[in-house]
C-alpha positions as CSV (number, residue, x, y, z in Angstrom):
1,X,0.0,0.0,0.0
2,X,1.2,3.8,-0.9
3,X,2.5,5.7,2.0
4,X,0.1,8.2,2.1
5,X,0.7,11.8,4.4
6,X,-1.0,13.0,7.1
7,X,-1.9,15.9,5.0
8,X,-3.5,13.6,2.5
9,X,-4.9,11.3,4.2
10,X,-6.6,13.8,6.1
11,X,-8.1,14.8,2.2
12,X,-8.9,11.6,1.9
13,X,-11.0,11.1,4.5
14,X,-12.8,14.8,3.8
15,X,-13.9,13.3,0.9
16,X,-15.8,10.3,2.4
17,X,-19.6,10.2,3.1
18,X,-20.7,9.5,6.8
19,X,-21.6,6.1,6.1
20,X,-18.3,5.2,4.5
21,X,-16.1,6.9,7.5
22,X,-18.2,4.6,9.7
23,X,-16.9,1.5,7.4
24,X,-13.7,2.8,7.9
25,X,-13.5,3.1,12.0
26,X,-14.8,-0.3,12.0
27,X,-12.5,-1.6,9.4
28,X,-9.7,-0.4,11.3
29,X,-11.5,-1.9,14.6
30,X,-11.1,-5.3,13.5
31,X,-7.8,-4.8,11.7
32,X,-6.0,-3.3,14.8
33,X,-8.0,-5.4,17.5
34,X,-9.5,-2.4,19.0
């Protein structure tokens, strides 16, 4: 995976719908064990 920056990944993630950040928390929830 591309080493994204802060700066864009904070783009990224501006550009994301509600429901699709919510995919991503929980995504990263079961990736990380959190």
């Amino acid at each position: 995976m591309a080493k994204l920056t802060t700066a864009e990944f904070i783009e990224a993630i501006k550009e994301l719908s509600v429901l699709e950040l919510n995919e991503l928390v929980k995504a990263c929830e079961e990736e990380f064990g959190v």
